[in-house]
N, C-alpha and C positions, 0 to 999 in steps of 0.2 A: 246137655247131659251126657250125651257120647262123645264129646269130647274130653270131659270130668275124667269119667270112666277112662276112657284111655291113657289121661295120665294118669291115674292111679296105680292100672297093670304097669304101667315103665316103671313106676315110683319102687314098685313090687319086685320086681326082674333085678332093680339096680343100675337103672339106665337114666339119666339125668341129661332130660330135651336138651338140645343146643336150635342157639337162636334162629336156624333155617328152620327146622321144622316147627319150631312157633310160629313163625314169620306165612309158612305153609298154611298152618291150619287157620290162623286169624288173616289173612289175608288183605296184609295190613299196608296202606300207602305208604308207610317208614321203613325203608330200605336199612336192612343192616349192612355195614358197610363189607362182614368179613364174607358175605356169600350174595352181595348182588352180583349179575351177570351183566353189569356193567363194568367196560375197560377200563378206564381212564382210574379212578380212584379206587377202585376194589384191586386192580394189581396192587397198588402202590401199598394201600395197606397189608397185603397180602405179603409184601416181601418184608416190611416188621417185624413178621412171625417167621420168616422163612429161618432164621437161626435154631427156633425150637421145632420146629416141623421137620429141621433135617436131621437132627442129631433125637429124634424120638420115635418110636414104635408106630408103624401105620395104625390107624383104627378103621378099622368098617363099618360105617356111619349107614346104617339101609334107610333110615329115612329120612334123610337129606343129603351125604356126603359120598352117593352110591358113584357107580362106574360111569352113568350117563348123568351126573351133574357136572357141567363144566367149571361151576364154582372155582371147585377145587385145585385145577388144572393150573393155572399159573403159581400158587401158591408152592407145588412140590416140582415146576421148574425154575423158578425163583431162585428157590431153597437150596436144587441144585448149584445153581450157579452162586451162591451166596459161601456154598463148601468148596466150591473150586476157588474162588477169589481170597478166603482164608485160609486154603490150603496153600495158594500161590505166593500170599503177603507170608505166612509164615517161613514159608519156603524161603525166601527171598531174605529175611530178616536173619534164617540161621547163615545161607552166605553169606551176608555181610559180617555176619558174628565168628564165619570162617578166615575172611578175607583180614578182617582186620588182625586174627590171632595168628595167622600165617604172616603178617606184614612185623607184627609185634616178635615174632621168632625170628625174620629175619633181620631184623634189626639188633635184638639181641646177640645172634650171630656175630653182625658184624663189631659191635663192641666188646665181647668176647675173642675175636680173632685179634681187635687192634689192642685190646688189653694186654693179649699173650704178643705179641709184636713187640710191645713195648717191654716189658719186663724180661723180654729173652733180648731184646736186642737186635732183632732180625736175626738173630742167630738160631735154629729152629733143632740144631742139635742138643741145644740148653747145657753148652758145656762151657756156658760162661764167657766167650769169646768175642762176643756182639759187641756193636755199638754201643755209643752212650745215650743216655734218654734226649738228650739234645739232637743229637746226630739223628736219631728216629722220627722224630717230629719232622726234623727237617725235612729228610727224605718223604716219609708220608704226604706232607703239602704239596713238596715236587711232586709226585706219583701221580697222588690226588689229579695235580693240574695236568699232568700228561694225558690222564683219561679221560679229562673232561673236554679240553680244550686243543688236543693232541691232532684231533683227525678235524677239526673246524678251521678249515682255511678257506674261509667265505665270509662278506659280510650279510649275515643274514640272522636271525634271530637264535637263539644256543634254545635246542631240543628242551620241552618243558622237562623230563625225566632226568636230562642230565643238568639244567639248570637247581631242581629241586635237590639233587645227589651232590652236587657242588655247595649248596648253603647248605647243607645240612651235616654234611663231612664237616666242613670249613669250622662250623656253630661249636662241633666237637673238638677239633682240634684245637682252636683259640681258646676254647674256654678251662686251658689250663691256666692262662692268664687270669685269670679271677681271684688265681690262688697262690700270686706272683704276687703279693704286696710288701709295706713298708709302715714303719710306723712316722708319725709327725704329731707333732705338735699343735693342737688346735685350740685349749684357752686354759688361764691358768686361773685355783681355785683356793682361795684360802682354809685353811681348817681352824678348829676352832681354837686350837693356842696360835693363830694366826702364821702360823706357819704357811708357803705361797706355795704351789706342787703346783704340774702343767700335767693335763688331761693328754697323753696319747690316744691318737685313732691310727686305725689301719686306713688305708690308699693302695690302690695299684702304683707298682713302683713307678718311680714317672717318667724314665724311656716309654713305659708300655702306658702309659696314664697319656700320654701326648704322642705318640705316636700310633697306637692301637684304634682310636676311632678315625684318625688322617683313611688309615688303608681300608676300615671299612667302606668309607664313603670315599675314596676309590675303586674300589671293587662295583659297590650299587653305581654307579656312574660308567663304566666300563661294560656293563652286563645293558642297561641301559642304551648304551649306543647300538650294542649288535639288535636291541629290541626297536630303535628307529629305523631298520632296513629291512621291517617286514614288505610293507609296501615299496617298490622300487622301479625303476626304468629299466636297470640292466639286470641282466642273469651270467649263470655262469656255464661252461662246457669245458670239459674236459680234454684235455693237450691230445691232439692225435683225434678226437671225434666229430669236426669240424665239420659239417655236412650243408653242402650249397643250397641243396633241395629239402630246407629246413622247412614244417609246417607251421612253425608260429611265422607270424606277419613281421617283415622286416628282422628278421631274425640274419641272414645270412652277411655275414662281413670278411674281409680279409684277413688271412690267418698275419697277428701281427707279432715277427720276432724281437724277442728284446735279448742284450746279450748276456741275462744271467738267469734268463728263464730254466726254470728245472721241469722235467715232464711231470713229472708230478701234481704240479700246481695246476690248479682247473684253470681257465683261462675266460676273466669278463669279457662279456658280449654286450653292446649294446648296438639302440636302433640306427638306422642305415644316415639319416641325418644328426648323428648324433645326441648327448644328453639335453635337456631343456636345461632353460638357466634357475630351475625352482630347483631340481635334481643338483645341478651344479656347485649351488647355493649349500643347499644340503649337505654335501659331502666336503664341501667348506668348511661348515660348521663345525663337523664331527672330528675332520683333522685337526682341528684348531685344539679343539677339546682334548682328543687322545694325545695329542704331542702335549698340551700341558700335564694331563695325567701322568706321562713315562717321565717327564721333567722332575715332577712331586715321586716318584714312586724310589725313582734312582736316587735323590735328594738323601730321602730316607733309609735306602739299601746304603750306601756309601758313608751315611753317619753311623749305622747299624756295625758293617764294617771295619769301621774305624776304632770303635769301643773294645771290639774282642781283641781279645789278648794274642801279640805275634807268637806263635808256635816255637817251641826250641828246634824243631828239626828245620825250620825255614832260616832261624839263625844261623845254625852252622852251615847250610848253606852257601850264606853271602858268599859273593867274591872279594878277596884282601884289598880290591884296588878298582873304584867306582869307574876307573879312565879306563880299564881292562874289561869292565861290564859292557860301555856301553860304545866302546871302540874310539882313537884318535881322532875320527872327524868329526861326530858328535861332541864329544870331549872339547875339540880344539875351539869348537864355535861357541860352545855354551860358556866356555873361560875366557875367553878372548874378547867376546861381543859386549859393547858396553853397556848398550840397551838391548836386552834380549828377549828377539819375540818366536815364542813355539809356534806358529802359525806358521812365520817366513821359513822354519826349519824343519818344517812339515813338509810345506812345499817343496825344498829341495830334495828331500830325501825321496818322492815318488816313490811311494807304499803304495804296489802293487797289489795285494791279497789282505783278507782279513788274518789271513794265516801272520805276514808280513807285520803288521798291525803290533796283533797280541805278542810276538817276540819281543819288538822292539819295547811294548809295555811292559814288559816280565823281566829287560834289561833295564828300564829307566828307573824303577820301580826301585830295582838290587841295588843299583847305585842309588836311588837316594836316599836309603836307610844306611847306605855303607857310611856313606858321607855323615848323616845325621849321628852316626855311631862313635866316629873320628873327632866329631865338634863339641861331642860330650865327654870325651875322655880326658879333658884337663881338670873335671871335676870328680872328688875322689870318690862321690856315688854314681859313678856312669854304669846304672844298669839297665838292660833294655825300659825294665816297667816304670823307670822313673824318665828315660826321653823326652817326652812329652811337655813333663814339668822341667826339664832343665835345659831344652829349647830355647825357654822363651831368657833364661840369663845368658844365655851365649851371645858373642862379641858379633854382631852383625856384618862385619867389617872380615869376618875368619873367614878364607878360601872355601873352604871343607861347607859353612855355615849360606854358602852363596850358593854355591852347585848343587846343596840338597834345595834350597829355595828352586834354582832354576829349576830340576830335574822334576821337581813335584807340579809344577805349572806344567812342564811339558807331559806330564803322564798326563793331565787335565787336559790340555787340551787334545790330546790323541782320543781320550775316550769320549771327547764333544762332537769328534771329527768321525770316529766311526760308533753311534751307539749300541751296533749289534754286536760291537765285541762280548767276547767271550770271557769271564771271570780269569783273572791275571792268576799266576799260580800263590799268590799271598794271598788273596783271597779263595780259593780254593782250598789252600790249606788250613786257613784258620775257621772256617766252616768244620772242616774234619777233623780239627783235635776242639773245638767248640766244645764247652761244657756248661756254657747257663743255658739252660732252657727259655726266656725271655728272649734272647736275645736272638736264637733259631728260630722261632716264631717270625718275630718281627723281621728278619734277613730273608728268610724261606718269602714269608708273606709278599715283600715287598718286590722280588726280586719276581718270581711267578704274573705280579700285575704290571712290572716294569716289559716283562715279554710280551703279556697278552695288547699291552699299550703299543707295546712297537710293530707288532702284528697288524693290528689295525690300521696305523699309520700306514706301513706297504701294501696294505690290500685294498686301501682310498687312492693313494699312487697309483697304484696296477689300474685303476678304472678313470682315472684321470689321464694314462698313460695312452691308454686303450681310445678316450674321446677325441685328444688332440690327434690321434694317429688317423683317427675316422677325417677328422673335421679336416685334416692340413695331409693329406697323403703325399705330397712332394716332400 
């Protein structure tokens, strides 16, 4: 009855028992779970609640929930740490909702900046003066490649920041080509007065249709190999910091000079007995690869090339007299020889310098369009842009029609003999008055992976250079 009684006064006051102080007065062997003073499951349940226990008003509970029930005690440090954890995940979800709208502005930026690039011309006065959109791209790609690939004269894996900035530039600037198409003819449809119509579709034009995925998958295959030289045998140091009293193991070798070494270039190190033959292997393989790469890359550069239109300002150029380009003793051998090989006339000429090299290109070159020029003038449309087609009716047997044959093998094989040559000044120029956009693309593109190829090639040299020099020191 006193206990009736005493609920009734709570009932009265406006105090409605919670389940400790029933649990109190009956004295019950069933443990409520939210206030036994038992560990193990009474936290656990405790921090269930702990979301509304921290974000709600304390109560003052005197006949169960007082200062000396320990009950209560993990439940409002729980709770605490229940508001620091969603304080910190929120926390954390706005930076990332910072990071990415910062990421998304700069990007914006930079397609904003290459928009106005493009449409000014590089020319940033906007007086109309710039380049053409061709010209722009082209350079962009160059640029592009200078900064990515510019300071990486190592084989060794390309920076993941500058690898992701190199496809993702690249993704932008090729995908002008998407918008480079042609119409063709795909299947023809009768209509109903039976008249026969042929269905056109658009296609990427097919330079860019057949040549545009070659250089992808040139690219992914080139990125690829600097990605097989994570793991390696040699490393590299830097020309001039050679130090004897090296702490890596087997580190210290003879400084070894080569005669075109530049200081510049870091200089492979490897171990004191030289590479293993798994490493040697390897580095086989890769050359093998990258020299077919710069093979297929230049294929495509030099077909690219050959499509664009000669420049008027290169035509009037020429010299009147191809024997005067490329001097009387070249001249005299190339007309004179019955079977003529540019190899045996390579050999004699002892091309000292790549400097050497590219002149003699930029003279063979001039004469063999002067000649090509001479062999078409008996017909009465001998214009530059018809050449080509009126080559193939000229008398085989014509002087003029022999020495541009000869002249054009011999540029060929000058550029087999030194691949790092330098862009002839015909090419050169037809880059800069270039006006199709496909065609910059595909020239820029191809030309950028024909370097990054040949790069490669001398930087497996440099470390093949470096092992036989360990292995064979006499």
């Amino acid at each position: 009855m006193d206990n009736l009684s005493n609920t009734d006064e709570n009932y009265d006051l406006g105090y409605q028992p919670s389940p400790c102080s029933t649990e109190q007065n009956d004295q019950s062997t069933t443990e409520t779970p939210g206030c036994s003073t038992v560990s193990g499951s009474s936290f656990l349940y405790c921090r269930t609640y702990s979301g509304t226990s921290a974000f709600s008003e304390p109560v003052d509970d005197h006949n169960c929930c007082s200062e000396a029930s320990p009950s209560h005690w993990p439940a409002r440090k729980f709770g605490a740490q229940k508001l620091a954890v969603l304080t910190r995940q929120s926390k954390s979800n706005v930076d990332e909702k910072l990071d990415a709208l910062e990421s998304l502005d700069l990007e914006l930026e930079m397609m904003k900046e290459r928009f106005a690039k493009l449409l000014l011309g590089e020319d940033m006065s906007g007086s109309g003066k710039g380049v053409c959109t061709a010209v722009t791209i082209s350079n962009a790609i160059t640029n592009l490649y200078a900064t990515i690939f510019g300071q990486n004269l190592r084989l060794e894996p390309l920076n993941p920041e500058k690898k992701a900035l190199w496809k993702r530039e690249m993704d932008c600037l090729l995908s002008v080509c998407d918008y480079i198409v042609e119409f063709v003819p795909t299947k023809s449809q009768n209509l109903h007065n039976g008249t026969a119509v042929e269905i056109m579709e658009s296609r990427p034009r097919s330079d860019i249709y057949i040549n545009l995925p070659a250089l992808r998958k040139l690219d992914a295959m080139l990125i690829e190999i600097l990605d097989s030289f994570q793991d390696r045998e040699f490393w590299y140091a830097e020309q001039g910091c050679m130090l004897s009293n090296s702490t890596r193991t087997g580190s210290f070798r003879r400084v070894v000079q080569r005669n075109d070494e530049k200081w510049w270039v870091p200089v492979p190190c490897i171990p004191r007995n030289g590479l293993s033959e798994k490493a040697r292997k390897h580095l086989r393989h890769k050359r093998e690869s990258a020299t077919q790469i710069h093979k297929a890359a230049m294929s495509i550069n030099s077909s690219v090339l050959s499509e664009m239109e000669m420049p008027d300002s290169y035509i009037a150029s020429l010299p009147k007299s191809g024997k005067a380009s490329i001097g009387d003793a070249i001249y005299h051998f190339m007309y004179s020889a019955e079977k003529f090989s540019p190899e045996y006339l390579l050999d004699c000429l002892n091309i000292a310098s790549e400097h050497e090299a590219l002149e003699l290109a930029d003279r063979v070159e001039a004469s063999m369009y002067t000649w090509r020029h001479k062999a078409c003038m008996s017909h009465s449309k001998s214009s530059w842009s018809m050449m080509k087609v009126l080559m193939s009716d000229v008398d085989r047997s014509d002087k003029n029609h022999i020495l541009a044959e000869r002249a054009e093998s011999l540029l060929f094989a000058l550029k087999q003999r030194y691949p790092e040559l330098s862009q002839t000044s015909l090419d050169t120029c037809k880059i800069q008055y270039n006006r199709d956009v496909g065609q910059a693309i595909l020239e820029s593109y191809s030309r950028v992976l024909e370097g990054l190829a040949f790069n490669i090639v001398a930087w497996i040299d440099d470390v093949f250079f470096v092992d036989n020099t360990t292995r064979n020191p006499d």
